[in-house]
C-alpha positions, 0 to 999 in steps of 0.5 A: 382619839384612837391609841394606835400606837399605845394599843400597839404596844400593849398587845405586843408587849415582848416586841416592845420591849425588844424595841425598848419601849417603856411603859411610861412611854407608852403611857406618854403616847395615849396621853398625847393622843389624848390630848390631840383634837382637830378645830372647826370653825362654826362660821365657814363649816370647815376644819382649819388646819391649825387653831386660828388657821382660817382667821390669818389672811390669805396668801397674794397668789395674785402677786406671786410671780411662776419663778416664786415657786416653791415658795419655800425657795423665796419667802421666809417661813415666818412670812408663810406661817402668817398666811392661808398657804398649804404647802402640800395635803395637811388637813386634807390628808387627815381626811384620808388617813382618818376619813372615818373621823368626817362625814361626807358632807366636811370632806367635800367643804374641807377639799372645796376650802383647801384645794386653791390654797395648796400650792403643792410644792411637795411631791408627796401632794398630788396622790392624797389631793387625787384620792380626796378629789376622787371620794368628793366627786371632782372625777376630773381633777383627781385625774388631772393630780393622778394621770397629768400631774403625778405621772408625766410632770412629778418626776420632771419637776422633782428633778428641777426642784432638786438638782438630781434624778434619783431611781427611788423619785421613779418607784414613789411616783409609780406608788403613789399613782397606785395608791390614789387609783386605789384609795380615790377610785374604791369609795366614789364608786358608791357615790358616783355608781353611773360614772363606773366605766369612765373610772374603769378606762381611768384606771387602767390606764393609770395603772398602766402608766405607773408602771412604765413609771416604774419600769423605766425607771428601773431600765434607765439605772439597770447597770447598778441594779441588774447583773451583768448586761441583763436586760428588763423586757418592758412588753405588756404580756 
């Protein structure tokens, strides 16, 4: 396991110091890394989440009404901690954030294993879920997380959620549209390269989407951060 923060500390040590970190600390946090491992389970080629993860069983989807959701709302966590139920991108976002850690055959079975038991009742789920589906091949379903979901549903559904509409829920849905175009899009072109127009048209008009996101965002609450009766010219030049 890579030391990246102990790594960190070591070629910095004046600004470590000025942060106070210690060396024992530091000494802690490349025994930790030590110490961390990701399972895999033989019998199905993928990677549980948690040890033992894949032997609970799966959660009652069948059995669980719409008005259920987010099941954090209704169920308790001792409840959810016993079955096969993603809240958001776990594994799958080790499969981003470490995607040199997998090869490409564990992140196509990881996503395949993973994607029908997250019920993404966390905003944060849909770009890494769209970046995976992107570098896996699924080009629909990464659109589907990127364009439909994130874009025009996300910041509906975290206001229902919870109970407000905040400007900085517009900027991170912009963002993280961003972030999955980019990420999703610049590995399946080596993998899909006679799918390279159909992403392009995907891509632009993604981008242009999350930035309206952004923008009216910013134009909705521009009395609090504009000056006077400034006013956010929102023309594509």
């Amino acid at each position: 396991m890579q030391h990246g923060a102990a790594e960190a500390a070591n070629r910095h040590p004046d600004k470590a110091a000025g942060l106070g970190v210690t060396g024992d600390e530091i000494a802690a946090w490349a025994r930790a890394a030590d110490a961390m491992f990701v399972p895999y389970d033989d019998k199905l080629g993928v990677h549980p989440q948690a040890e033992l993860f894949t032997d609970l069983a799966v959660w009652d989807f069948a059995q669980t009404r719409p008005d259920q959701y987010p099941l954090m709302l209704h169920f308790p966590y001792l409840q959810l901690y016993r079955k096969q139920v993603v809240k958001q991108a776990d594994l799958v976002m080790a499969l981003h954030k470490r995607g040199d850690g997998f090869t490409a055959d564990e992140k196509t079975r990881d996503f395949a294993y993973y994607e029908p038991l997250t019920v993404r009742d966390s905003s944060l789920s849909a770009c890494i879920q769209a970046v995976i589906a992107a570098q896996v091949g699924h080009l629909d379903l990464a659109y589907d997380y990127l364009g439909e979901r994130e874009g025009r549903h996300e910041h509906h559904r975290l206001q229902e959620v919870t109970g407000h509409q905040a400007p900085a829920d517009g900027l991170d849905c912009g963002r993280r549209r961003i972030s999955a175009v980019g990420h999703g899009d610049a590995t399946n072109r080596s993998r899909c390269p006679g799918s390279r127009r159909r992403i392009l048209r995907r891509r632009v008009a993604a981008v242009i989407d999350a930035a309206e996101t952004v923008l009216s965002t910013v134009a909705s609450h521009n009395s609090r951060w504009l000056p006077g009766d400034a006013g956010l010219d929102r023309r594509v030049r």
